[in-house]
Short mmCIF file of the C-alpha atoms (twelve columns), coordinates in Angstrom:
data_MODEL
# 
_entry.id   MODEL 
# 
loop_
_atom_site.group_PDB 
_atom_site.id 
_atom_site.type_symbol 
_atom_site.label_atom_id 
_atom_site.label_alt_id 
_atom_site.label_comp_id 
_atom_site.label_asym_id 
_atom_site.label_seq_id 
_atom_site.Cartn_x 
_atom_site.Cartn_y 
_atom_site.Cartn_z 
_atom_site.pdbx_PDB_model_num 
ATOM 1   C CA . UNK A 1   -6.355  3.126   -29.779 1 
ATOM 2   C CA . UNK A 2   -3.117  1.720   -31.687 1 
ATOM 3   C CA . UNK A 3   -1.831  -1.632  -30.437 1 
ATOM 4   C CA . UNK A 4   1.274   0.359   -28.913 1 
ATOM 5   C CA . UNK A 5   -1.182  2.252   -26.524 1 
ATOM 6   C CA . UNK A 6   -2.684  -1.035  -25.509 1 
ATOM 7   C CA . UNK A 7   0.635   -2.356  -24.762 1 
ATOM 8   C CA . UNK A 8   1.247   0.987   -23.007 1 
ATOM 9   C CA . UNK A 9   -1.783  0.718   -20.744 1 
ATOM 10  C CA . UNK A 10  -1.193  -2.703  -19.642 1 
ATOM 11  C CA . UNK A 11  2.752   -1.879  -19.394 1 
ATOM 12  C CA . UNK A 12  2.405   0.547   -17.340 1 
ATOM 13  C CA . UNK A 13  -0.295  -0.877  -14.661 1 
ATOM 14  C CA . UNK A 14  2.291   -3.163  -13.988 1 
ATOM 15  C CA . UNK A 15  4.608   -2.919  -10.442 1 
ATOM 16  C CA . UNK A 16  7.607   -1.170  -11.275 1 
ATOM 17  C CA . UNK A 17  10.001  -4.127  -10.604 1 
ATOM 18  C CA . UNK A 18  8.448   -6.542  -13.206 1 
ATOM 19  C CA . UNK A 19  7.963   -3.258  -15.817 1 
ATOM 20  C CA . UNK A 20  11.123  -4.528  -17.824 1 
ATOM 21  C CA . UNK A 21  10.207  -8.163  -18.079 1 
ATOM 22  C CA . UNK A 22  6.987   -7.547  -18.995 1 
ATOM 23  C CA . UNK A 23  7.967   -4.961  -21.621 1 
ATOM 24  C CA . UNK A 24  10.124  -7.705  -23.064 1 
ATOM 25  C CA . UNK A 25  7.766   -10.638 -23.378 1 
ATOM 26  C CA . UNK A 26  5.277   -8.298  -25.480 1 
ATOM 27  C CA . UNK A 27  8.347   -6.598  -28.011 1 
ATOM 28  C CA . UNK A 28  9.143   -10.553 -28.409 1 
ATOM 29  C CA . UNK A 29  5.794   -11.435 -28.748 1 
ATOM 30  C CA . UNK A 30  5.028   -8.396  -31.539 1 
ATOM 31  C CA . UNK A 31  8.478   -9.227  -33.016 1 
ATOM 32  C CA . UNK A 32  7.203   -12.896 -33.164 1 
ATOM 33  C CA . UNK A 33  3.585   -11.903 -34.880 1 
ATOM 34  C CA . UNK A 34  5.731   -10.612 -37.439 1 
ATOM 35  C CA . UNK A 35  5.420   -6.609  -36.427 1 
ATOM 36  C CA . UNK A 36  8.927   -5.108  -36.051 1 
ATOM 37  C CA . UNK A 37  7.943   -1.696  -36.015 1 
ATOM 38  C CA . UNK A 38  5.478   -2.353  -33.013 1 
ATOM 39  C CA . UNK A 39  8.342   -4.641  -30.895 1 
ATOM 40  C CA . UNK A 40  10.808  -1.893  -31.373 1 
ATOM 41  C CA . UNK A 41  8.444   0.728   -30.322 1 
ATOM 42  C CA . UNK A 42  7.407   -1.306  -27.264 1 
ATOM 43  C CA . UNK A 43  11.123  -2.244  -27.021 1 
ATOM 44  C CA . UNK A 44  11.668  1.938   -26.251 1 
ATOM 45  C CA . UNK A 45  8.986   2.528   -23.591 1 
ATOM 46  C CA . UNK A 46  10.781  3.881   -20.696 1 
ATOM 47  C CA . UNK A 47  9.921   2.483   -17.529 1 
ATOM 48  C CA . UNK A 48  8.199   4.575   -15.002 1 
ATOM 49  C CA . UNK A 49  9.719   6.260   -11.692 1 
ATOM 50  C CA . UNK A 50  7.758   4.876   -8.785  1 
ATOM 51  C CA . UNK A 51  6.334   8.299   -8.462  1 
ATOM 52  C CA . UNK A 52  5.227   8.125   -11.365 1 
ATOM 53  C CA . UNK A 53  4.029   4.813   -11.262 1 
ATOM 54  C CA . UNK A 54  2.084   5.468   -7.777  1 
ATOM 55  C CA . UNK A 55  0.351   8.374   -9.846  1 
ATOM 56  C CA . UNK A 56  -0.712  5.902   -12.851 1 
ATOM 57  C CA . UNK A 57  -2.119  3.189   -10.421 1 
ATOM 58  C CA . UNK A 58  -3.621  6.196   -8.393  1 
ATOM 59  C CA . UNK A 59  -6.017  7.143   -12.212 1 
ATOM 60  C CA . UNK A 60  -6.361  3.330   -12.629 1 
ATOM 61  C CA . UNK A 61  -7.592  2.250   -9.137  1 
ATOM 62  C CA . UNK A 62  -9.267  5.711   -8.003  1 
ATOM 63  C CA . UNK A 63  -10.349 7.193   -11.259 1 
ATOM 64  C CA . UNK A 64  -13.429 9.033   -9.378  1 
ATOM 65  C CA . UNK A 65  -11.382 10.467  -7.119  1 
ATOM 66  C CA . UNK A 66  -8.394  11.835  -10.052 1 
ATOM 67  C CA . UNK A 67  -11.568 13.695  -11.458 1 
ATOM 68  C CA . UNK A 68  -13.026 15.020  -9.384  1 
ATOM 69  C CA . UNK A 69  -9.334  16.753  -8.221  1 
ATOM 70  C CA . UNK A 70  -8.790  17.762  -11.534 1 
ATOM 71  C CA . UNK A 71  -12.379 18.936  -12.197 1 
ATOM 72  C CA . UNK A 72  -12.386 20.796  -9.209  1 
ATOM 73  C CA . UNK A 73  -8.478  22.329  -10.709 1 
ATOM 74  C CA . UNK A 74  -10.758 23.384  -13.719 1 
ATOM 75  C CA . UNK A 75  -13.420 25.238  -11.267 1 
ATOM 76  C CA . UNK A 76  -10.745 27.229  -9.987  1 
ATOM 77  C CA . UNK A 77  -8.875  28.062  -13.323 1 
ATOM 78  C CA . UNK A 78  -12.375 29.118  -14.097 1 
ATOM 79  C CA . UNK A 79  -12.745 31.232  -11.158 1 
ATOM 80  C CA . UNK A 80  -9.535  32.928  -11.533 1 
ATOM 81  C CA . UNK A 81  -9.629  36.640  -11.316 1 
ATOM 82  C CA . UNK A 82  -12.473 37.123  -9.750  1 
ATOM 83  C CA . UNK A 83  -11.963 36.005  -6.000  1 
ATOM 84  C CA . UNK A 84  -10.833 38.397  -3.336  1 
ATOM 85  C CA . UNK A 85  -7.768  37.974  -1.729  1 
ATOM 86  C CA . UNK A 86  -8.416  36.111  0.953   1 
ATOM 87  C CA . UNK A 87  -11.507 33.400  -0.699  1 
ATOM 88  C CA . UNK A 88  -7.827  32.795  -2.888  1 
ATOM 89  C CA . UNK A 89  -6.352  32.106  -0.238  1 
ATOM 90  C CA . UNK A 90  -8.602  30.239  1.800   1 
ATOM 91  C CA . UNK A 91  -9.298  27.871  -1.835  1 
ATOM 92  C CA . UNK A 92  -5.343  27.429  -1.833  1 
ATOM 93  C CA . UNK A 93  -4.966  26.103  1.551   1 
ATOM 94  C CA . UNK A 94  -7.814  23.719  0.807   1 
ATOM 95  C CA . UNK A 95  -6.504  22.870  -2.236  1 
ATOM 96  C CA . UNK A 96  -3.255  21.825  -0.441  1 
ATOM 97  C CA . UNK A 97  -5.415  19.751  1.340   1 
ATOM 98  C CA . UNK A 98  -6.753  18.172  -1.248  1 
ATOM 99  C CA . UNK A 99  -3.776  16.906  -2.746  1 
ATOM 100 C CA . UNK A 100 -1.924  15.683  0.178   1 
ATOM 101 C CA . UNK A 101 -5.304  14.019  1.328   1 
ATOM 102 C CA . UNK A 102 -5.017  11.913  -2.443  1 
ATOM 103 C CA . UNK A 103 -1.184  11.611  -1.981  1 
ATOM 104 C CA . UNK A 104 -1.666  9.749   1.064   1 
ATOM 105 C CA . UNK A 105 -4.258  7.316   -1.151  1 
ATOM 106 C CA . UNK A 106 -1.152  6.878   -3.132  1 
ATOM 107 C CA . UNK A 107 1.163   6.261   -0.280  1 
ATOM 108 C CA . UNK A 108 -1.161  3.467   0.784   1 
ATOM 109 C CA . UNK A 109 -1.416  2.279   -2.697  1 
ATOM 110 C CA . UNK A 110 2.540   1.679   -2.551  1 
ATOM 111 C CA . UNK A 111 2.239   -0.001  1.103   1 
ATOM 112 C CA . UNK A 112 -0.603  -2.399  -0.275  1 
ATOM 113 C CA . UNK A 113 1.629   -3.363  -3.074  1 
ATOM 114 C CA . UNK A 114 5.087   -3.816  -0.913  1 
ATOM 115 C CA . UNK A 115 6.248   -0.299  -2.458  1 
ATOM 116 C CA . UNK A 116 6.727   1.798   0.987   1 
ATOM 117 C CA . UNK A 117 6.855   5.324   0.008   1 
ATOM 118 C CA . UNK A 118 9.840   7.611   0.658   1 
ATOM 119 C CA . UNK A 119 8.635   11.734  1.586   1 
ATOM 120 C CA . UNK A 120 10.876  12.679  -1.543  1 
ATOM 121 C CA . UNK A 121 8.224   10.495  -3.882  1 
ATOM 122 C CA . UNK A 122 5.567   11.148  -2.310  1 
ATOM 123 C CA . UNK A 123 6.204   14.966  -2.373  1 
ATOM 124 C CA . UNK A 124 6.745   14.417  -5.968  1 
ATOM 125 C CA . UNK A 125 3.359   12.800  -6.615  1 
ATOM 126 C CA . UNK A 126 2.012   15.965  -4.330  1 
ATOM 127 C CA . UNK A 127 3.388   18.153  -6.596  1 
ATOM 128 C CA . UNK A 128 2.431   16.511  -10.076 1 
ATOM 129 C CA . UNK A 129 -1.280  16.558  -8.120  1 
ATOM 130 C CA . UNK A 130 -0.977  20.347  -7.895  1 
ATOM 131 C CA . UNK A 131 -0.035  21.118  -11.123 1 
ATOM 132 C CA . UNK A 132 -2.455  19.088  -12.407 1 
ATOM 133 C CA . UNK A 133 -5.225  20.878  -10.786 1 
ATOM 134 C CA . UNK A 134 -3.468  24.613  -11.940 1 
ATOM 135 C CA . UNK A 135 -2.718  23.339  -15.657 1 
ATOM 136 C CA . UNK A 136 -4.684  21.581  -18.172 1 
ATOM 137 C CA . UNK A 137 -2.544  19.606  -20.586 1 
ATOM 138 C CA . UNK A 138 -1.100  18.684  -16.867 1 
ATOM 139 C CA . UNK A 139 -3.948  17.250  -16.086 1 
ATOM 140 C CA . UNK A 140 -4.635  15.647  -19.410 1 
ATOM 141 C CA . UNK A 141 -1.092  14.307  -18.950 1 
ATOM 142 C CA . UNK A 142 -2.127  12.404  -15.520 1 
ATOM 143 C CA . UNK A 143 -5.399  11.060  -17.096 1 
ATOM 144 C CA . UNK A 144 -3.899  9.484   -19.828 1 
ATOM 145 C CA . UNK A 145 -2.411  6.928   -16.786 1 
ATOM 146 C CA . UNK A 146 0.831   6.332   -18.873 1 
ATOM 147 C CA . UNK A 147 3.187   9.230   -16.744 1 
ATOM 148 C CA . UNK A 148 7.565   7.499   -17.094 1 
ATOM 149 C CA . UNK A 149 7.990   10.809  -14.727 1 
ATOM 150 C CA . UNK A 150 6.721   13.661  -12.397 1 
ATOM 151 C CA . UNK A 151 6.616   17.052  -13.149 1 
ATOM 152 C CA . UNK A 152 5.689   20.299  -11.512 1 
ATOM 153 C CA . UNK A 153 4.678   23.583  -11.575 1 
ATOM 154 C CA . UNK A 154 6.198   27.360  -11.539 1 
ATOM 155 C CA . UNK A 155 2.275   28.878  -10.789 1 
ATOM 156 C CA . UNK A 156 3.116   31.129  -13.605 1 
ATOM 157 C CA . UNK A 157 4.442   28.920  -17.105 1 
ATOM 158 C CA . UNK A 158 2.986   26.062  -18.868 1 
ATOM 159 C CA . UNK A 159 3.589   22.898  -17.011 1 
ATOM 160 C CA . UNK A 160 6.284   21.134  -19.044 1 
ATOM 161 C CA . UNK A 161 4.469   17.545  -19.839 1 
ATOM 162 C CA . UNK A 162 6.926   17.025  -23.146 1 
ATOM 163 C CA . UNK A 163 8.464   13.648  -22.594 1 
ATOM 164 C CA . UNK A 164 6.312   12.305  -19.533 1 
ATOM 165 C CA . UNK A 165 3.805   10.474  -21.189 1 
ATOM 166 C CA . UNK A 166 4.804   7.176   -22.896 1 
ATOM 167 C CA . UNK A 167 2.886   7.597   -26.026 1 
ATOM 168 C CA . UNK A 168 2.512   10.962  -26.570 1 
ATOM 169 C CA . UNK A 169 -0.359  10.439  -29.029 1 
ATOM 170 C CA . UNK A 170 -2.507  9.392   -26.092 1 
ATOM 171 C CA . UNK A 171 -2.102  12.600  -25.154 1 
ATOM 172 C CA . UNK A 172 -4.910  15.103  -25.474 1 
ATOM 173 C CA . UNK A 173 -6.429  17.458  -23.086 1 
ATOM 174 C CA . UNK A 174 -10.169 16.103  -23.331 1 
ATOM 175 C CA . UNK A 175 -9.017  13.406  -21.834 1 
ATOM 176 C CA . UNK A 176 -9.014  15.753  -18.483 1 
ATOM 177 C CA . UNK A 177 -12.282 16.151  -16.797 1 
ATOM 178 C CA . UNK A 178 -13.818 19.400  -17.685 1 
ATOM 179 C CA . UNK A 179 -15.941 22.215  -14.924 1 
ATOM 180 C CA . UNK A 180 -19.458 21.406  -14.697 1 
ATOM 181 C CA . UNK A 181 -21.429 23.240  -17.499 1 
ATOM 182 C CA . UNK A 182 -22.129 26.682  -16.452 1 
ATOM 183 C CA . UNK A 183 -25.468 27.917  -17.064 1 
ATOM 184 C CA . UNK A 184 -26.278 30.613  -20.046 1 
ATOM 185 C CA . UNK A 185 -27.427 33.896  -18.427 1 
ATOM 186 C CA . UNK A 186 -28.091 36.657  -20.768 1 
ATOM 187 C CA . UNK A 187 -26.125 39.545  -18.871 1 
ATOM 188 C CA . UNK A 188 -22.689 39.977  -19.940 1 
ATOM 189 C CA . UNK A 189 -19.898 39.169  -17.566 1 
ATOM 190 C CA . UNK A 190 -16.419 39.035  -17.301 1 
ATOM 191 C CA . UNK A 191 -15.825 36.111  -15.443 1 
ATOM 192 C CA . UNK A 192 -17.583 33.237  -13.973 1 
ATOM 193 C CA . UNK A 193 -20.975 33.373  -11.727 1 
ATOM 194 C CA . UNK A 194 -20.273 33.869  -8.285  1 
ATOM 195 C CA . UNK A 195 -22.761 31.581  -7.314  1 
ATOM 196 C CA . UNK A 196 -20.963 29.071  -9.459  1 
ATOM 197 C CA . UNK A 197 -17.562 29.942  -7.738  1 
ATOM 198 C CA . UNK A 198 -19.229 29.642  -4.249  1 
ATOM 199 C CA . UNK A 199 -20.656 26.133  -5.327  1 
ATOM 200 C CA . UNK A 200 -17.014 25.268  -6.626  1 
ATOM 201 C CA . UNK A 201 -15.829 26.267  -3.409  1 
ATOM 202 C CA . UNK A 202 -18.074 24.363  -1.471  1 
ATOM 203 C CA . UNK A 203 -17.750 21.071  -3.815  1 
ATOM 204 C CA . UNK A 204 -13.495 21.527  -3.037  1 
ATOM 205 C CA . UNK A 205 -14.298 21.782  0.918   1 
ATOM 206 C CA . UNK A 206 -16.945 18.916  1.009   1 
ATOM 207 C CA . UNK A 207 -14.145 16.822  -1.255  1 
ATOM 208 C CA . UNK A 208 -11.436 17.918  0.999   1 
ATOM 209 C CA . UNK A 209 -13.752 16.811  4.200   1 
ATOM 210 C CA . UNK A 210 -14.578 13.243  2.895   1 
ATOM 211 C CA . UNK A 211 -10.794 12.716  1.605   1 
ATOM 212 C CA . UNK A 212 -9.495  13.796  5.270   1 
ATOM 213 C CA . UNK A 213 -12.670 11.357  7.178   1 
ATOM 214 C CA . UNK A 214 -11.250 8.515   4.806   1 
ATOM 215 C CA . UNK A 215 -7.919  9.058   5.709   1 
ATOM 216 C CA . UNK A 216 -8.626  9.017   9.469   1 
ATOM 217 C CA . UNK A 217 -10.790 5.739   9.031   1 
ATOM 218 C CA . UNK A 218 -7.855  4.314   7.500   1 
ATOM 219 C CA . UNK A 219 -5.216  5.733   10.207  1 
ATOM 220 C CA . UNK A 220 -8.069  3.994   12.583  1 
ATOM 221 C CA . UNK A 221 -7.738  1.013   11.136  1 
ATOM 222 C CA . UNK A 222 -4.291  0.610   10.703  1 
ATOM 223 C CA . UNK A 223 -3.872  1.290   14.450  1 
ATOM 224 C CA . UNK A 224 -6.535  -1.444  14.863  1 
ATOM 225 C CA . UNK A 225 -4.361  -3.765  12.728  1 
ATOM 226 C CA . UNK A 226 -0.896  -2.870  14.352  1 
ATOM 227 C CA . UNK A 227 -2.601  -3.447  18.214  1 
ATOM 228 C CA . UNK A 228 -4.030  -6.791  17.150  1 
ATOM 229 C CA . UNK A 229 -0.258  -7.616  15.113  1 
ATOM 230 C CA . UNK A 230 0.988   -6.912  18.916  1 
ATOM 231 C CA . UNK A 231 -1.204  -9.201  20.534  1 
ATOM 232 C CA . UNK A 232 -0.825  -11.789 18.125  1 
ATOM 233 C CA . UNK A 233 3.037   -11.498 18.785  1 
ATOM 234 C CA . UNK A 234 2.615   -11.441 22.851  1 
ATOM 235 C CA . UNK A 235 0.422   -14.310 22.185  1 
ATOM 236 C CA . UNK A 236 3.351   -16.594 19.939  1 
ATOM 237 C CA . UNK A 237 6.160   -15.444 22.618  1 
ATOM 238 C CA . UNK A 238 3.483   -16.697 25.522  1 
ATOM 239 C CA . UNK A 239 3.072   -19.789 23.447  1 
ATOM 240 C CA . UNK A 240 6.748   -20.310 22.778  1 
ATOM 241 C CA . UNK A 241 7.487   -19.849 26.719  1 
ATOM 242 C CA . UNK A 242 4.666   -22.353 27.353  1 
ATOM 243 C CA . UNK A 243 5.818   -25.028 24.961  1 
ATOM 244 C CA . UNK A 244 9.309   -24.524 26.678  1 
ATOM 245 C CA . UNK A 245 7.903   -24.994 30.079  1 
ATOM 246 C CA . UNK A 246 5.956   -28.184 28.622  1 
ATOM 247 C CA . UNK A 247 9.128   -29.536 27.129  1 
ATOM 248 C CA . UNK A 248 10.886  -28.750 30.307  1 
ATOM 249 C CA . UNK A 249 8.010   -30.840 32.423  1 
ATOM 250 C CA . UNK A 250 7.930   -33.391 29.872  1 
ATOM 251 C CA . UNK A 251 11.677  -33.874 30.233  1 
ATOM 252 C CA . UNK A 252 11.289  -34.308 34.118  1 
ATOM 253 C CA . UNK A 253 8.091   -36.332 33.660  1 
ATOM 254 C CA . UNK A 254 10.744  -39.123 31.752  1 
ATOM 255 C CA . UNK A 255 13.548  -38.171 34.708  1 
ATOM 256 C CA . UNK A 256 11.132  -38.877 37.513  1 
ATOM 257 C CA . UNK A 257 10.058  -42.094 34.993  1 
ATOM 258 C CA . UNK A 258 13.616  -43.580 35.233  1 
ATOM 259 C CA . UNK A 259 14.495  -42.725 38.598  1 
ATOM 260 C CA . UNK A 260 11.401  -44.933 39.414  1 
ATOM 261 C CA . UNK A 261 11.953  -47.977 37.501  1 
ATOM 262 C CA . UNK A 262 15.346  -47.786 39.528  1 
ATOM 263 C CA . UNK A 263 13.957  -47.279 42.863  1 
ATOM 264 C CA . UNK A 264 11.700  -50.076 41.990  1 
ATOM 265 C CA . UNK A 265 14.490  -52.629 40.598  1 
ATOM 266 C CA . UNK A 266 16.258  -51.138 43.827  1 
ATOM 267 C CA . UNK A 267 13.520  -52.526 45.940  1 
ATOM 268 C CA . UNK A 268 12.218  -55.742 44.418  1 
ATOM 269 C CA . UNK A 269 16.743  -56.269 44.953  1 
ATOM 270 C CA . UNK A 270 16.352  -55.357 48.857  1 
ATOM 271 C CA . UNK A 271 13.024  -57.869 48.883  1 
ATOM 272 C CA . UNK A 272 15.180  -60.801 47.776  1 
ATOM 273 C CA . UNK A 273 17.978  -59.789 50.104  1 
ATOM 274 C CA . UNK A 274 15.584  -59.766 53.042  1 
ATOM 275 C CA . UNK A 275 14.175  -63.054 52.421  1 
ATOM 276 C CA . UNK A 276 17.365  -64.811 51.755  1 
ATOM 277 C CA . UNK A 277 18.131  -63.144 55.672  1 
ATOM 278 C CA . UNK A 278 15.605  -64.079 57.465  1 
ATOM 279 C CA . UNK A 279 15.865  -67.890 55.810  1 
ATOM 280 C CA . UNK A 280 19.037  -67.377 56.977  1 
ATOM 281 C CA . UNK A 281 17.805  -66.296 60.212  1 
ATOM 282 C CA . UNK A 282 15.630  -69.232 60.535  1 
ATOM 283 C CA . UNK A 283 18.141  -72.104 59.797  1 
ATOM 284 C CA . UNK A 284 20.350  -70.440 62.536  1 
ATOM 285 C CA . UNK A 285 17.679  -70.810 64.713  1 
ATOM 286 C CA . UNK A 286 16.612  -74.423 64.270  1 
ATOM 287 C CA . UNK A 287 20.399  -75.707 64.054  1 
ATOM 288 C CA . UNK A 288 20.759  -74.275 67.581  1 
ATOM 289 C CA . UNK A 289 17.363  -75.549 68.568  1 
ATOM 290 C CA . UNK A 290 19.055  -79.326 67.778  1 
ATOM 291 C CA . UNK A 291 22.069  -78.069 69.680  1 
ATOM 292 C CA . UNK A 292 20.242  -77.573 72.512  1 
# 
């Protein structure tokens, strides 16, 4: 791998908002090392749309899952041509399953990393899935992890990839996973085993199944998350109305404080005045006592 590809791979794992910064530190840091060529080639990488950036984090963080769509894509390339009608059919509408089952992987991807996906991108990264499942330099195009853009397909024409990978020399369709080997039979045949097909068929379904069980564990536990993000609010607004109501008390704790160190100044006052009466009192008494 040239040192532009591993410049590319770590360029383009990065969110999309620090893409440009971080694809100018490394075309000065080239340009410093003396390479000129390299910084200017870095220098031209085109940064990613965040559909296409949801579908390069999507290879890099669920690479299992990316081949075993696009291996599946291959079983069904395979098996073109010799399905009825309606087994095409019912392998299209899992298909579509499929791939909105890994688009919402990549929606999540976008929430985790403070990216909240709009439908328009994620029906973009839906449709780049498909294609890459009906077309293989498509899907060698989504391995490579280094997509600047979407892209789709007619059903009928090559899938145009030209232009959507950042180096296009990383580009190379064994980098897509292939169909399981097919076993050697010595009759002639003019498509693939049915058997084979059936197992494909049954491989997509399972896939689909565990993709669409994930997803509902995760809907589960997002619910879980929002109810206990509720009662973590009601809980701060009852706390916030308690430590009013405490502040309030407090407050008339000091009032009821004040009003009794007057009432108690008021009455030690009202002590003195009724001692200095009845001594008063008294001397009236005894003068009239001598008066007789």
């Amino acid at each position: 791998m040239s040192s532009l590809e591993d410049a590319a791979q770590e360029l383009y794992a990065v969110a999309p908002g620090d893409f440009t910064t971080e694809r100018n530190r490394r075309a000065k840091e080239a340009r410093a090392a003396g390479d000129a060529q390299l910084a200017e080639r870095i220098q031209k990488l085109r940064k990613p749309t965040t559909a296409a950036w949801l579908l390069n984090t999507l290879v890099r963080t669920h690479r299992e899952e990316v081949d075993q769509v696009l291996a599946l894509g291959a079983e069904l390339r395979a098996a073109q041509g010799v399905l009825s009608g309606d087994e095409v059919r019912a392998l299209d509408r899992s298909r579509r399953q499929l791939t909105r089952a890994v688009t919402e992987q990549a929606r999540a991807l976008g929430r985790q990393a403070g990216h909240p996906v709009s439908e328009q991108v994620a029906g973009a990264v839906e449709e780049s899935l498909r294609a890459a499942m009906a077309d293989a330099p498509a899907a060698a195009a989504l391995s490579t992890g280094l997509l600047t853009d979407t892209f789709s397909s007619t059903g009928l024409d090559p899938v145009a990839v030209d232009g959507v990978v950042a180096v296009p020399t990383a580009l190379t369709e064994e980098d897509a996973p292939a169909p399981a080997p097919r076993r050697p039979s010595p009759e002639r045949r003019t498509g693939p085993d049915p058997t084979e097909v059936t197992a494909a068929r049954t491989d997509l379904e399972n896939a689909v199944a565990e993709l669409e069980e994930a997803r509902r564990r995760a809907d589960e536990a997002r619910d879980v998350a929002t109810a206990a993000h509720r009662h973590r609010e009601g809980l701060e607004v009852r706390r916030r109305e308690l430590e009013q109501q405490l502040a309030e008390v407090q407050h008339g704790i000091g009032e009821a404080k004040d009003a009794e160190r007057a009432a108690g100044r008021a009455a030690e006052s009202a002590a003195r005045d009724e001692r200095a009466a009845a001594t008063a009192v008294q001397r009236a008494e005894d003068r009239l006592g001598r008066l007789g």
